[in-house]
Backbone as ProteinMPNN parsed JSONL, in Angstrom:
{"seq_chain_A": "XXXXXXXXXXXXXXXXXXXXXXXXXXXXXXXXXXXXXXXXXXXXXXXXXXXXXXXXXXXXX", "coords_chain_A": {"N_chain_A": [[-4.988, -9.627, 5.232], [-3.832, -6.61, 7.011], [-2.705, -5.728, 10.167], [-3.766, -3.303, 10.322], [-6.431, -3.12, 9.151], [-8.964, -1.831, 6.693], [-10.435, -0.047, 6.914], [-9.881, 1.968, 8.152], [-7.373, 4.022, 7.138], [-7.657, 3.565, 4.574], [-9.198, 5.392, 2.105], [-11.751, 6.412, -0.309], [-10.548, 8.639, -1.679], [-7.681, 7.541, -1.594], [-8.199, 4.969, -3.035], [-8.888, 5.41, -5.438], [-6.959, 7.093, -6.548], [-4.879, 4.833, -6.419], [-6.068, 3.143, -8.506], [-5.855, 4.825, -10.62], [-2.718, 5.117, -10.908], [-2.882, 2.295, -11.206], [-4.551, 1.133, -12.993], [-3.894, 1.439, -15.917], [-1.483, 0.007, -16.059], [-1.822, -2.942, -15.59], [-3.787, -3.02, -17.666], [-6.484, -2.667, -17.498], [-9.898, -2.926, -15.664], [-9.679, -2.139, -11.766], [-10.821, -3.94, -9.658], [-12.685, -3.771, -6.417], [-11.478, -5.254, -4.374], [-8.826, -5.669, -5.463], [-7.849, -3.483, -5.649], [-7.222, -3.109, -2.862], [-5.882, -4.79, -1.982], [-3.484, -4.828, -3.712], [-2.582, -1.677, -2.205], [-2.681, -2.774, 0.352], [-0.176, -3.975, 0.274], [1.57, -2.638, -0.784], [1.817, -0.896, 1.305], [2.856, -2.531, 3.466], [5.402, -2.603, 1.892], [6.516, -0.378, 1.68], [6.425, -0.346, 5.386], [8.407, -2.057, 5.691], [11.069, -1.244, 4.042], [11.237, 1.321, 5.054], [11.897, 0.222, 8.093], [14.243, -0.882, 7.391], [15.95, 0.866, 6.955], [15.901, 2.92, 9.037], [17.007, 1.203, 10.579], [19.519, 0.985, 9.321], [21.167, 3.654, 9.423], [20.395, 4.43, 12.563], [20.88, 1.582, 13.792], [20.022, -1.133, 15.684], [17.213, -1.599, 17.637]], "CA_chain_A": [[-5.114, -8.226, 5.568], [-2.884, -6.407, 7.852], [-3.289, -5.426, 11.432], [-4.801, -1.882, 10.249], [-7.616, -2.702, 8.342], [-8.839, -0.734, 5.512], [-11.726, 1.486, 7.503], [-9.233, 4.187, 8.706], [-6.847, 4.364, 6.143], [-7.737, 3.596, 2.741], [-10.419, 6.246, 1.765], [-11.556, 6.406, -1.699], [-9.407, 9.264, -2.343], [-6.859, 6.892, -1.76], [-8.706, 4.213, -3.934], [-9.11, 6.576, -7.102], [-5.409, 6.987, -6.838], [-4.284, 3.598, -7.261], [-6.546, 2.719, -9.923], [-5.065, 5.771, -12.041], [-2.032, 4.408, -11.334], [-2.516, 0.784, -11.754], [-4.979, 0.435, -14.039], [-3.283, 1.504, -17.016], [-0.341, -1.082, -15.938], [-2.58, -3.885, -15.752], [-4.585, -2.716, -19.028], [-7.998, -3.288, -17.282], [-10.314, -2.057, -14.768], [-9.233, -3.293, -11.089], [-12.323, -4.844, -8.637], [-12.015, -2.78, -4.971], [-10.505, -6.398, -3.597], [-7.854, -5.539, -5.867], [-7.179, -1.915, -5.025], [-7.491, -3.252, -1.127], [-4.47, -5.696, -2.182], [-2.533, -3.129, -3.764], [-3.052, -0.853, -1.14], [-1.636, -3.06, 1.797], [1.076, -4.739, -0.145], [2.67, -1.103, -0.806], [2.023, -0.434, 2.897], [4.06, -3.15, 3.868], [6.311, -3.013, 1.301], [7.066, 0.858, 2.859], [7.247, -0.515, 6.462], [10.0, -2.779, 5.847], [12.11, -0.134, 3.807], [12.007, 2.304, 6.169], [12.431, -0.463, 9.173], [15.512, -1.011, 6.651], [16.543, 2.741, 6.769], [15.972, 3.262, 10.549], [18.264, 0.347, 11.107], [20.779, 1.547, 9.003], [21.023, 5.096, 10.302], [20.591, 4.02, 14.444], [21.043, 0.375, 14.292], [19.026, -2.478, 16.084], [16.616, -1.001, 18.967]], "C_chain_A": [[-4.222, -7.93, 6.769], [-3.779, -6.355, 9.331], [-4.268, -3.802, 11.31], [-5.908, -2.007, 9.244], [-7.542, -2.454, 7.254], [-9.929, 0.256, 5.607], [-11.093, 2.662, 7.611], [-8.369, 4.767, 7.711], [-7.088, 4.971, 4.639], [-8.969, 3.859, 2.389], [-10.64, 6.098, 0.063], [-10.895, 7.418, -1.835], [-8.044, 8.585, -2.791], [-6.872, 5.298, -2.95], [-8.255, 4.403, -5.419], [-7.477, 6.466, -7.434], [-4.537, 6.029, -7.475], [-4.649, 2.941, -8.579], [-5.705, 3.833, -11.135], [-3.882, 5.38, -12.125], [-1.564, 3.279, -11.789], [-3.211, -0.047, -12.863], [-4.546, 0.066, -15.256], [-1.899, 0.131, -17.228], [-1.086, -2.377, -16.065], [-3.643, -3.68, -17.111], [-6.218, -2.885, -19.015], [-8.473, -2.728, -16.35], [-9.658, -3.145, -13.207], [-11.04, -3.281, -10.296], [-11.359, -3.61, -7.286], [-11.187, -3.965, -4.317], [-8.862, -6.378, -4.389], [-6.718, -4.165, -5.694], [-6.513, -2.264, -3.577], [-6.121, -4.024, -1.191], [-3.4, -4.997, -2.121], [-1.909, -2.72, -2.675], [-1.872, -1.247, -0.094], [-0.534, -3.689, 1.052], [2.046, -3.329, -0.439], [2.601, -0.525, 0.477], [3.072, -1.001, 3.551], [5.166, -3.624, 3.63], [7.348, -1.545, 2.113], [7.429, 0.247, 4.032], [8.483, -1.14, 6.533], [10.598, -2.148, 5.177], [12.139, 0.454, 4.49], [12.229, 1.707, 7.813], [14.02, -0.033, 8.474], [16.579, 0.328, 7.101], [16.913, 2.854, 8.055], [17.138, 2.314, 11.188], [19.825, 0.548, 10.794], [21.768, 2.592, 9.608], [20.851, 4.817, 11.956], [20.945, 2.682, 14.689], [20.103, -0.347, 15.012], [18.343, -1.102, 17.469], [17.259, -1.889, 20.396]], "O_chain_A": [[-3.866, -8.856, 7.498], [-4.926, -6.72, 9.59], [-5.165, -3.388, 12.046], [-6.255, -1.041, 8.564], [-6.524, -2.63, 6.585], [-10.286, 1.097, 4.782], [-11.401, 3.828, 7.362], [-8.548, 5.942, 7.39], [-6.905, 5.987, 3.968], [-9.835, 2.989, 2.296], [-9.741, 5.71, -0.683], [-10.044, 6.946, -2.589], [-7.415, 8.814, -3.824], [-5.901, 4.752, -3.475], [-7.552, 3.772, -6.208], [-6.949, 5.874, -8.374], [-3.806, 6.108, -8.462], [-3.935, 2.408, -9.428], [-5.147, 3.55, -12.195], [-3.526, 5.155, -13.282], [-0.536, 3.019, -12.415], [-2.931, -1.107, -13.424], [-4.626, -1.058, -15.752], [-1.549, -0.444, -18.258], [-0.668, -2.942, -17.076], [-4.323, -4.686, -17.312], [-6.988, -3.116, -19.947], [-7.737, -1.872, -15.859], [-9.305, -4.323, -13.275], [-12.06, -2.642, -10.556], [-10.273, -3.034, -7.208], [-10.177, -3.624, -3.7], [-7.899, -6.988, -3.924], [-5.503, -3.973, -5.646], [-5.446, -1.77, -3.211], [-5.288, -3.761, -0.323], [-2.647, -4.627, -1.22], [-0.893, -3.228, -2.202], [-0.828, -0.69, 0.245], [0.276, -3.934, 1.946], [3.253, -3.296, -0.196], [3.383, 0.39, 0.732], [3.997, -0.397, 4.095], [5.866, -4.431, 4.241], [8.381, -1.597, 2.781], [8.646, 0.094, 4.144], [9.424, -0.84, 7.268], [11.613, -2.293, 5.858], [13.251, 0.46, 5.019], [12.636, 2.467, 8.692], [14.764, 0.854, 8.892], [17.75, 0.413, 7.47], [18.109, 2.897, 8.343], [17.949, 2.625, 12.061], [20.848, 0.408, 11.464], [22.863, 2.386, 10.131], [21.778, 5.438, 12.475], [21.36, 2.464, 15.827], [18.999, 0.127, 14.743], [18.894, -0.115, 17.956], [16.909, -1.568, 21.531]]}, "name": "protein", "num_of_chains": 1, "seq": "XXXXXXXXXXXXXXXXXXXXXXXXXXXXXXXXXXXXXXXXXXXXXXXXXXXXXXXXXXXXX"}
């Protein structure tokens, strides 16, 4: 799990979401430890693209 949890973030609104999108891809229902996976693995798949981006566009800090 990351450094943020999944108390503040990942609401079931945000839950519901992924399942509509991932269930159908996976052909099955998911478990919430699987949403919660999901979830942060597309979080931190975002931070490092847009690290990526920001570096591009300004360069190193």
């Amino acid at each position: 799990m990351n450094s943020y949890g999944t108390k503040g973030w990942l609401n079931e609104d945000l839950k519901k979401e992924i399942k509509k999108v991932f269930e159908p891809r996976y052909k099955r229902s998911l478990t919430d430890e699987e949403v919660t996976v999901i979830a942060e693995n597309l979080t931190e798949v975002m931070e490092a693209f847009l690290k990526m981006k920001w570096k591009q566009k300004y360069g190193q800090p």
